[in-house]
N, CA, C and O atoms as a Tinker XYZ file with bonds, in Angstrom:
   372  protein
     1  N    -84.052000   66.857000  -50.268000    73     2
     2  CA   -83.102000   67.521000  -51.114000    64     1     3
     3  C    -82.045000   66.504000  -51.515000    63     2     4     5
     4  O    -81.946000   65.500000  -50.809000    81     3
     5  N    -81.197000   66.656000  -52.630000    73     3     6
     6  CA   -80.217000   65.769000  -52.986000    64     5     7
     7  C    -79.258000   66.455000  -52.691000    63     6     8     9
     8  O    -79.176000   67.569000  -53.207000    81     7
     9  N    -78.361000   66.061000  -51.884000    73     7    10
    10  CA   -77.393000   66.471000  -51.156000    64     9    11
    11  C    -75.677000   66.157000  -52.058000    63    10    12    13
    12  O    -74.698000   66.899000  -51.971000    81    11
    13  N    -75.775000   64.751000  -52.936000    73    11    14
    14  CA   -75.574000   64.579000  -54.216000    64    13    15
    15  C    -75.482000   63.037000  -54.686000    63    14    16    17
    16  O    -75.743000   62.067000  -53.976000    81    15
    17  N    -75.065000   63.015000  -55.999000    73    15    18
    18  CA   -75.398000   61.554000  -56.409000    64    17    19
    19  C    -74.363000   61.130000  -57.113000    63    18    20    21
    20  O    -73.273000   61.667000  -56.917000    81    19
    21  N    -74.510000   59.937000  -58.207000    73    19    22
    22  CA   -73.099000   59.586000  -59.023000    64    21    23
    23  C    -73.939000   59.458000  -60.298000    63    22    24    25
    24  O    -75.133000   59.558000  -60.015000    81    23
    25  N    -73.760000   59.305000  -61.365000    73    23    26
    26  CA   -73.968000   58.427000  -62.555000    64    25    27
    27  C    -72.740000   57.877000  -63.138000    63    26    28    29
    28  O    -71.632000   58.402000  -63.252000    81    27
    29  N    -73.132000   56.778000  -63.466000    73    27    30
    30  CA   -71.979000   56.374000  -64.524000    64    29    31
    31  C    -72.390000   55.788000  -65.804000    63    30    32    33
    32  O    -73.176000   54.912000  -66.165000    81    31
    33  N    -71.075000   57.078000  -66.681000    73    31    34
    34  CA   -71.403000   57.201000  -68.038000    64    33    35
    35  C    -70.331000   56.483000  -68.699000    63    34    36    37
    36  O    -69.175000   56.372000  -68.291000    81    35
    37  N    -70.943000   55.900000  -69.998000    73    35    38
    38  CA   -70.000000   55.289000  -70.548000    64    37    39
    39  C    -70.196000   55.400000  -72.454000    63    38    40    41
    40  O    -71.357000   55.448000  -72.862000    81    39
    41  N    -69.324000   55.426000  -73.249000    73    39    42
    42  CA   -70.013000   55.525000  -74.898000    64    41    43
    43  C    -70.141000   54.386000  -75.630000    63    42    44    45
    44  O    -69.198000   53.661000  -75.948000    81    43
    45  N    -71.550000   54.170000  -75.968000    73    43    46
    46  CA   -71.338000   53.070000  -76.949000    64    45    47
    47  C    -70.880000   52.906000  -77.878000    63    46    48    49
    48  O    -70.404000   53.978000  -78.254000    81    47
    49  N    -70.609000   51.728000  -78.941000    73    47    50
    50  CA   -69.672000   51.590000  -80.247000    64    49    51
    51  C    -69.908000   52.628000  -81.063000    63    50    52    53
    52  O    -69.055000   53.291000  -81.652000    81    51
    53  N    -71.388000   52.801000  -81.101000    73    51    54
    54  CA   -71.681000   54.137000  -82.170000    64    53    55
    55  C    -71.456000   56.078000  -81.513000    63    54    56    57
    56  O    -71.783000   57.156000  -82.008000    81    55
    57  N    -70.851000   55.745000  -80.404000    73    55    58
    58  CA   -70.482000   56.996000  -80.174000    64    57    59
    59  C    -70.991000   57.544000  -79.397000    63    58    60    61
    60  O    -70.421000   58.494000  -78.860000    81    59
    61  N    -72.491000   57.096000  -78.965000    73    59    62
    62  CA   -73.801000   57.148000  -78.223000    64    61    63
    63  C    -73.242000   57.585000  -76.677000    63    62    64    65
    64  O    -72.327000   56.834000  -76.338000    81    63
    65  N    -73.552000   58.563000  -75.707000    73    63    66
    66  CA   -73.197000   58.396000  -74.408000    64    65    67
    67  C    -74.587000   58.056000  -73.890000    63    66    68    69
    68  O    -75.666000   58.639000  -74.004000    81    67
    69  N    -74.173000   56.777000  -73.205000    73    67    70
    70  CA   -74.863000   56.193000  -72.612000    64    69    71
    71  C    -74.998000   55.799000  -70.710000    63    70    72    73
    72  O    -74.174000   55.186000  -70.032000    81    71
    73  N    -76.373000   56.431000  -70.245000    73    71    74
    74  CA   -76.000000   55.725000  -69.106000    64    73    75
    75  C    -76.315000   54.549000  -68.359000    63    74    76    77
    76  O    -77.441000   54.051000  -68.359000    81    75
    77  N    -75.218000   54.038000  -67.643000    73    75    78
    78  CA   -75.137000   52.349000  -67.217000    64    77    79
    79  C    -75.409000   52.211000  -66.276000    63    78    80    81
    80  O    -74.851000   51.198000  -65.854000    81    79
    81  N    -76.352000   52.911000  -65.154000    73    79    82
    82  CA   -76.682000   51.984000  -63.717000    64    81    83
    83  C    -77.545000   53.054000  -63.880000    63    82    84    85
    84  O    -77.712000   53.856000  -64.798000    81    83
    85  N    -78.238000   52.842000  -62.416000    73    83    86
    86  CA   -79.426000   53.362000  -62.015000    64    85    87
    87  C    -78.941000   55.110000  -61.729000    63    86    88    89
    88  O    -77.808000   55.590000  -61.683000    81    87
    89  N    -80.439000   55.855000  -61.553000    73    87    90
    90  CA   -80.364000   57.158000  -61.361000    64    89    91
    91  C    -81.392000   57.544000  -60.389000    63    90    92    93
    92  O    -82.569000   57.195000  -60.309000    81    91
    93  N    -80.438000   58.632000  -59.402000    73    91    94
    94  CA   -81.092000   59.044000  -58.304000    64    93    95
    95  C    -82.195000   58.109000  -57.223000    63    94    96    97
    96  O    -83.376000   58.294000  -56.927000    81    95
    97  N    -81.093000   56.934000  -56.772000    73    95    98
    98  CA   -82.058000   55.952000  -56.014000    64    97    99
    99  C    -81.177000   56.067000  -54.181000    63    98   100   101
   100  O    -80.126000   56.699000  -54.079000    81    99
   101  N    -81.623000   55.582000  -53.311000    73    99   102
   102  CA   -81.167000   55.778000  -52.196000    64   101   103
   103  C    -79.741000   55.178000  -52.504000    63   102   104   105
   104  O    -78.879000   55.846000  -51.933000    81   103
   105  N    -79.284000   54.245000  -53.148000    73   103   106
   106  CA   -78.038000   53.392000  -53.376000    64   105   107
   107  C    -76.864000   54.653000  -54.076000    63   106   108   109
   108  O    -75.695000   54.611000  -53.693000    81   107
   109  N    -77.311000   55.741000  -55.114000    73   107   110
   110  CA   -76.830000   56.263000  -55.736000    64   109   111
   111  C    -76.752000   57.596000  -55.458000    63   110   112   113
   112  O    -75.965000   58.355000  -56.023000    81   111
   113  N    -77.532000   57.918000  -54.613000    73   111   114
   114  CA   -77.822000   59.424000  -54.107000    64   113   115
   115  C    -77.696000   59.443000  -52.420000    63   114   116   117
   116  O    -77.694000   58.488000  -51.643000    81   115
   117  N    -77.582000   61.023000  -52.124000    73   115   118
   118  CA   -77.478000   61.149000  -50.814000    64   117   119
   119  C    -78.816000   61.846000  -50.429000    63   118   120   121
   120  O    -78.607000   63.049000  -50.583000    81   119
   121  N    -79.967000   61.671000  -50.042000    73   119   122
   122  CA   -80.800000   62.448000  -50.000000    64   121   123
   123  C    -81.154000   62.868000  -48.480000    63   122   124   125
   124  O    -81.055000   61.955000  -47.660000    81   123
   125  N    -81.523000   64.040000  -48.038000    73   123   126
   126  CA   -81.648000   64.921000  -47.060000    64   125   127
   127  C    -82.672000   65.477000  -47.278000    63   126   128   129
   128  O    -82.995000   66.029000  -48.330000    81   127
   129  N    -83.660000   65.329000  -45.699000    73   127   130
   130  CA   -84.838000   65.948000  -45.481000    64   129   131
   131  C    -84.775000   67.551000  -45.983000    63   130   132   133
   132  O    -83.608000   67.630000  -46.366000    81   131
   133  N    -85.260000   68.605000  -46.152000    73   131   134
   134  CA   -85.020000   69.409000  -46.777000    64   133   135
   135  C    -85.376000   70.362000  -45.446000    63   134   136   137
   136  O    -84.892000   71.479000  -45.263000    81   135
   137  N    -86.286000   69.712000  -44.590000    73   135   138
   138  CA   -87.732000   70.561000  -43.606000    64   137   139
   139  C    -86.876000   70.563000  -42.014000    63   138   140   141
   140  O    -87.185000   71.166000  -40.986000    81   139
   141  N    -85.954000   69.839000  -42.227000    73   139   142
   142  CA   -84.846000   69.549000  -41.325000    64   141   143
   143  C    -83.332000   70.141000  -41.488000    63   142   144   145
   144  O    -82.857000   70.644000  -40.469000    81   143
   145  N    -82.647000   70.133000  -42.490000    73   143   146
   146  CA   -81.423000   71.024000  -42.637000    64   145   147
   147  C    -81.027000   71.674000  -42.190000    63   146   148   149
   148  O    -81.754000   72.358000  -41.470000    81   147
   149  N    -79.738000   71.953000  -42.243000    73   147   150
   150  CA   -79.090000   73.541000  -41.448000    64   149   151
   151  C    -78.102000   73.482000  -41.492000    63   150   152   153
   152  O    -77.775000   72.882000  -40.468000    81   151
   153  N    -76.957000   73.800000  -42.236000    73   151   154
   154  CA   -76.203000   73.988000  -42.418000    64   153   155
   155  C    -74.950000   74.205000  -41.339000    63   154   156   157
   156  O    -75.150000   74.949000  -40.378000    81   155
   157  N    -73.468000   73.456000  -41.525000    73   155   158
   158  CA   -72.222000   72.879000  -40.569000    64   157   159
   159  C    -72.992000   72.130000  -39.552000    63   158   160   161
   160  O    -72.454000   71.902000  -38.469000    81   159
   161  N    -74.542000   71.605000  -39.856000    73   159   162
   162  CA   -74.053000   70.308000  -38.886000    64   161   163
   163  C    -74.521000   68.612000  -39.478000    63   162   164   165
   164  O    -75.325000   68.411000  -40.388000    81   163
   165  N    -74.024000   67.885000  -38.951000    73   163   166
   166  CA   -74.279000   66.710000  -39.912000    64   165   167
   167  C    -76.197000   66.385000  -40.003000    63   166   168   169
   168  O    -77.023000   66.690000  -39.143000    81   167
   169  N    -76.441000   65.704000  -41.309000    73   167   170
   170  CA   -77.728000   65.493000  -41.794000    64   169   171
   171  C    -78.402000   64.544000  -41.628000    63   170   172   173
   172  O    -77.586000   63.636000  -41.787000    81   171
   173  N    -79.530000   63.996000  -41.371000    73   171   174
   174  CA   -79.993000   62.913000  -41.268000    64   173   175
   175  C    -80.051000   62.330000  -42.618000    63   174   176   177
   176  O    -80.451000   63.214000  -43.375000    81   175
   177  N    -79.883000   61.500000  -43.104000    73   175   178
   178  CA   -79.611000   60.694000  -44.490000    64   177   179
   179  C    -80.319000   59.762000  -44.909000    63   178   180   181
   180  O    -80.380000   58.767000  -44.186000    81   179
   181  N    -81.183000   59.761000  -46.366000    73   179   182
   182  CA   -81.959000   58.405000  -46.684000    64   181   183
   183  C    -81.127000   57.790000  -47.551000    63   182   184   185
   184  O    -81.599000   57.853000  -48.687000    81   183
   185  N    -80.054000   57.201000  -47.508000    73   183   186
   186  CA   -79.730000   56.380000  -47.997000    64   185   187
   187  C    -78.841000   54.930000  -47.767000    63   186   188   189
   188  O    -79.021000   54.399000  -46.671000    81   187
   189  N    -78.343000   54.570000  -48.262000    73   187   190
   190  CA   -77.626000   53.474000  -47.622000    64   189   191
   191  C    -76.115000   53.247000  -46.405000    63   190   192   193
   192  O    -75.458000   52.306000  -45.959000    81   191
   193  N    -76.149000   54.843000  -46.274000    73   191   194
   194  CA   -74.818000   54.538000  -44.989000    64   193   195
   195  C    -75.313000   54.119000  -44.035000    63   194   196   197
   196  O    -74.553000   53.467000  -43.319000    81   195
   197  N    -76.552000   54.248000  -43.629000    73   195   198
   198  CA   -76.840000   53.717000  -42.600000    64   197   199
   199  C    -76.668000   51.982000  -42.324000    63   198   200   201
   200  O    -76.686000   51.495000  -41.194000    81   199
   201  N    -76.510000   51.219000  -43.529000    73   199   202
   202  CA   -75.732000   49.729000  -42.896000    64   201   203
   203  C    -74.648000   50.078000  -43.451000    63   202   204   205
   204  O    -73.954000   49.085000  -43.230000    81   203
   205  N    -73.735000   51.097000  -44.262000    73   203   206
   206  CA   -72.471000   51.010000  -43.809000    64   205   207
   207  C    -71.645000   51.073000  -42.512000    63   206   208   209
   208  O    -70.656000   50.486000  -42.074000    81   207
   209  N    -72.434000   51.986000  -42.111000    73   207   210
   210  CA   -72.177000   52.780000  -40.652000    64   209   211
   211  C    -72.738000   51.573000  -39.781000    63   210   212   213
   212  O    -72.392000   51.725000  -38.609000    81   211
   213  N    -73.556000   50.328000  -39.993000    73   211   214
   214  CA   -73.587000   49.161000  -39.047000    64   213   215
   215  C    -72.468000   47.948000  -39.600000    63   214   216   217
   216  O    -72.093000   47.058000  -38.837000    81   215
   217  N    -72.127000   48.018000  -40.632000    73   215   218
   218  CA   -71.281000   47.705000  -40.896000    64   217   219
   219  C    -69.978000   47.797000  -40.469000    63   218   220   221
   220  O    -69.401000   46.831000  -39.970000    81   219
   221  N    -69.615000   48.552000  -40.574000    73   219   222
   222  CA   -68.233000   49.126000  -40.020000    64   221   223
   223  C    -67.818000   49.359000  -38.882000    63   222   224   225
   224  O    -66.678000   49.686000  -38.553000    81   223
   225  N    -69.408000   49.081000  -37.761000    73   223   226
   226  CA   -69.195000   48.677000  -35.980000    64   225   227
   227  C    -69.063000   47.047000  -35.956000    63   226   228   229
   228  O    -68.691000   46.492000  -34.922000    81   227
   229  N    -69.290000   46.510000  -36.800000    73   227   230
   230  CA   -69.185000   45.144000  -36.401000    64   229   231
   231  C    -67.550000   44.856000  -36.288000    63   230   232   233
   232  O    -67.068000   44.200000  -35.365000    81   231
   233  N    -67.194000   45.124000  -36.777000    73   231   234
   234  CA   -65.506000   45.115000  -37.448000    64   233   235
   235  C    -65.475000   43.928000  -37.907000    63   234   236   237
   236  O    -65.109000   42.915000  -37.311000    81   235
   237  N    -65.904000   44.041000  -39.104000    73   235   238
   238  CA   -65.683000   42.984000  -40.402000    64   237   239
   239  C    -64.841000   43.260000  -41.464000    63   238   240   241
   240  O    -65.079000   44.177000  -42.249000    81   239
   241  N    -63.768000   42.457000  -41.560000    73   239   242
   242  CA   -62.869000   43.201000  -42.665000    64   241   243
   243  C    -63.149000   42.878000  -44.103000    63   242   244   245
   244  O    -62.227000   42.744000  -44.907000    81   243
   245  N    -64.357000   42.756000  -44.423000    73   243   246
   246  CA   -64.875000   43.094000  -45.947000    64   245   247
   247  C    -64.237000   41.827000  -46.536000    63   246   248   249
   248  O    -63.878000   41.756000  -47.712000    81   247
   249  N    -64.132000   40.940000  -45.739000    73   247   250
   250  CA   -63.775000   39.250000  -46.642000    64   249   251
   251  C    -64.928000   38.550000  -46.485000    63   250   252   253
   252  O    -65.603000   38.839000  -45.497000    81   251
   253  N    -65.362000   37.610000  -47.292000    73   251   254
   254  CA   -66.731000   36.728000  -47.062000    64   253   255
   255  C    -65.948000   35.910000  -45.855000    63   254   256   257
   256  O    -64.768000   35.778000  -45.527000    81   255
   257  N    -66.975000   35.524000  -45.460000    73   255   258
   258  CA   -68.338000   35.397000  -45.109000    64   257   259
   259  C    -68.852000   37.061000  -44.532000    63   258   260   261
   260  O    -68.359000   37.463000  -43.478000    81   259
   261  N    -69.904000   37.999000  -45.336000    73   259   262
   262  CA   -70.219000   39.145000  -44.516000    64   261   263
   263  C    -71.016000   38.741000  -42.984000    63   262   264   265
   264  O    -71.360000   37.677000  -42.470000    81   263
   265  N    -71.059000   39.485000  -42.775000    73   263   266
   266  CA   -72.101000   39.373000  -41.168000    64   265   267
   267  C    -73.515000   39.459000  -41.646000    63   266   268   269
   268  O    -73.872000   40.294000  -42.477000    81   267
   269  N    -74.382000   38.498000  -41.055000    73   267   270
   270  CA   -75.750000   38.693000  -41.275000    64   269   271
   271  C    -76.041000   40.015000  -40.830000    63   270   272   273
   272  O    -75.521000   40.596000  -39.877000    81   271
   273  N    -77.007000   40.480000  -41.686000    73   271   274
   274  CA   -77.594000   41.209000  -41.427000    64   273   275
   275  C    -79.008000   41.561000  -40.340000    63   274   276   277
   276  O    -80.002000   40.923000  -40.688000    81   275
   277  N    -79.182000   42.278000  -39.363000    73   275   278
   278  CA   -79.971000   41.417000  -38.417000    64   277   279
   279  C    -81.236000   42.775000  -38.731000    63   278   280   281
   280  O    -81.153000   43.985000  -38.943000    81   279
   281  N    -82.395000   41.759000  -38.613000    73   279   282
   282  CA   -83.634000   42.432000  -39.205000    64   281   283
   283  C    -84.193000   43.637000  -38.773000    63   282   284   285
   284  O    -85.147000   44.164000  -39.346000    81   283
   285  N    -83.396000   44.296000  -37.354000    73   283   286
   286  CA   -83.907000   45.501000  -37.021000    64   285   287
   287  C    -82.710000   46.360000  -37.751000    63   286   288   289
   288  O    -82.867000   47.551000  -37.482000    81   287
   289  N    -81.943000   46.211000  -38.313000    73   287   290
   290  CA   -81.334000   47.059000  -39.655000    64   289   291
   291  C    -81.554000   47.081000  -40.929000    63   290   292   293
   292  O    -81.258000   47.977000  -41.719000    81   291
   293  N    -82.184000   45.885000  -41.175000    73   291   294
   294  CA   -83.039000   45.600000  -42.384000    64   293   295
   295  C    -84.588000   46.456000  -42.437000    63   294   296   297
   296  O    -84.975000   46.716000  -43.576000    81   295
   297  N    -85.052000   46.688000  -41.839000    73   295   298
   298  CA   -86.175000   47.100000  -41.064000    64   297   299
   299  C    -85.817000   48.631000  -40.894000    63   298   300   301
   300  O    -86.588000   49.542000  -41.198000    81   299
   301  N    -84.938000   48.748000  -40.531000    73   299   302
   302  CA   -84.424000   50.626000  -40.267000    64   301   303
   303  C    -84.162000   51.164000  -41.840000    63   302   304   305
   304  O    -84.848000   52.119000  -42.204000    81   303
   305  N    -83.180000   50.577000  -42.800000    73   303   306
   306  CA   -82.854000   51.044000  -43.733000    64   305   307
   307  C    -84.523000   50.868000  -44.950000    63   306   308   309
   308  O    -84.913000   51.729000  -45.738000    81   307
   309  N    -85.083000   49.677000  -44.726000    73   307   310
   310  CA   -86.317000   49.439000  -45.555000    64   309   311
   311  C    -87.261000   51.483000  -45.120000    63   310   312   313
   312  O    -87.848000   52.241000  -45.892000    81   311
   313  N    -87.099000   51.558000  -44.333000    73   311   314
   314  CA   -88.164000   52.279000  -43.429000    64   313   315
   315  C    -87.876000   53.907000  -44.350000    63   314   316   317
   316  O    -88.655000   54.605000  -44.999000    81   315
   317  N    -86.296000   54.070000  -44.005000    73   315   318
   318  CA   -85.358000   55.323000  -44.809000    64   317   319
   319  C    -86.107000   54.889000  -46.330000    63   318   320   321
   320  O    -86.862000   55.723000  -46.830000    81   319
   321  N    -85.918000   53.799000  -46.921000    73   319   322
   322  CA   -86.147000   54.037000  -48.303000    64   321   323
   323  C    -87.860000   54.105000  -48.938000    63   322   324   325
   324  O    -88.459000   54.719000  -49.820000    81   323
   325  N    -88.250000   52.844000  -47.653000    73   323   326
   326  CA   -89.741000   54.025000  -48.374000    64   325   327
   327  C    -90.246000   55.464000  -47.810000    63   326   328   329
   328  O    -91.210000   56.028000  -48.327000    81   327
   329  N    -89.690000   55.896000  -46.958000    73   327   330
   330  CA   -89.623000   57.507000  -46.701000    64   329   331
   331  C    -89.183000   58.833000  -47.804000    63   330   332   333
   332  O    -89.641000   59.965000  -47.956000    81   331
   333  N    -87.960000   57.990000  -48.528000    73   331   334
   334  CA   -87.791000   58.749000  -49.380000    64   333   335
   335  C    -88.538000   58.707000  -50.314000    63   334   336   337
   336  O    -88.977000   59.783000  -50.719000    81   335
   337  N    -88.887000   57.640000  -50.890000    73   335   338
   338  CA   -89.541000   57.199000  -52.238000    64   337   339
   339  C    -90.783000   57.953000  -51.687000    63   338   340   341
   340  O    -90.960000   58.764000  -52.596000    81   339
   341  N    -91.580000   58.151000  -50.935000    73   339   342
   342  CA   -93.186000   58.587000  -50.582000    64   341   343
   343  C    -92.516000   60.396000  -50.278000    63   342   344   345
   344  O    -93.204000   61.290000  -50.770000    81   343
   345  N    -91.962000   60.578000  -49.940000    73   343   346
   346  CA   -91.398000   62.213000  -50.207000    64   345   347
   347  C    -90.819000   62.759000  -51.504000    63   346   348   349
   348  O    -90.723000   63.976000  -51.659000    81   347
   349  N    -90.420000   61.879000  -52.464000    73   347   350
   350  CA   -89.969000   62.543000  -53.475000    64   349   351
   351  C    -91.015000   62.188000  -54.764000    63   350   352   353
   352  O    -90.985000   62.745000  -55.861000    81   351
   353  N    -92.098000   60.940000  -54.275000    73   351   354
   354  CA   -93.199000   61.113000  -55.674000    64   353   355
   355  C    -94.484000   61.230000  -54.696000    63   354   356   357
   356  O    -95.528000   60.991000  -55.303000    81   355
   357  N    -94.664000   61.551000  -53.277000    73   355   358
   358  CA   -95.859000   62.203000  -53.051000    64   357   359
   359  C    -96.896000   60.989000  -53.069000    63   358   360   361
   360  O    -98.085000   61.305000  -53.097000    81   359
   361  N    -96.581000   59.675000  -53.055000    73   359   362
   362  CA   -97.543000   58.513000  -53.247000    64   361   363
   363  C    -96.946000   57.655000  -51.885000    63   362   364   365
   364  O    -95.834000   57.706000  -51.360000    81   363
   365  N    -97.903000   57.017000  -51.610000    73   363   366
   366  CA   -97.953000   56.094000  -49.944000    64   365   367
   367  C    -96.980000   54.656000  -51.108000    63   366   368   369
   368  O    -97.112000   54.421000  -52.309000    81   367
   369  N    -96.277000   54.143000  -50.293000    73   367   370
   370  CA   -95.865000   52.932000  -50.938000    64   369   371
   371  C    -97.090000   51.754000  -50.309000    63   370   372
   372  O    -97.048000   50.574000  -50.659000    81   371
C-alpha cells in the first residue's frame, strides 16, 4: 500500500505543468506491506528510512565526509527495494 508520496511540480515557459523528479519509487514514496498492517501501530516500511534511521545512530552531523556505508545496510535496503518493486509489478527482479 502507499502509505504516501511527494511529487514535485513545476510550470514550464509555455504554461505546461510539468513533472520534475521521479514518481512513486522507494526514494519518493512510503510503501507498506498491505498483508501486514494494522492500524496505531508503527509499519514496516520499503523505503529509504531505513539508512536514515542507520544514519542517524551513527551520529554524523550531515557534514562531509558521510560515513561509509557498510554492506550489510546496503544489502538490507537493496533487499526492501527489490521486495517492493516484485510486489507492486508481480515480476521476480
Amino acid at each position: 500500500m502507499i502509505a504516501d508520496t511527494k511529487l514535485e511540480l513545476g510550470w514550464a515557459p509555455d504554461g505546461t505543468l510539468v513533472l520534475g523528479d521521479e514518481v512513486l519509487t522507494p526514494d519518493s514514496s512510503r510503501f507498506w506491506p498491505a498483508d501486514s498492517w494494522q492500524p496505531g501501530r508503527a509499519q514496516f516500511s520499503f523505503d529509504k528510512q531505513f539508512v536514515r534511521d542507520w544514519a542517524a545512530g551513527t551520529g554524523w552531523d550531515k557534514r562531509p565526509p558521510a560515513p561509509e556505508v557498510p554492506a550489510e545496510v546496503v544489502a538490507a535496503t537493496r533487499a526492501r527495494y527489490i521486495e517492493v518493486y516484485e510486489r507492486l509489478t508481480g515480476l521476480s527482479w
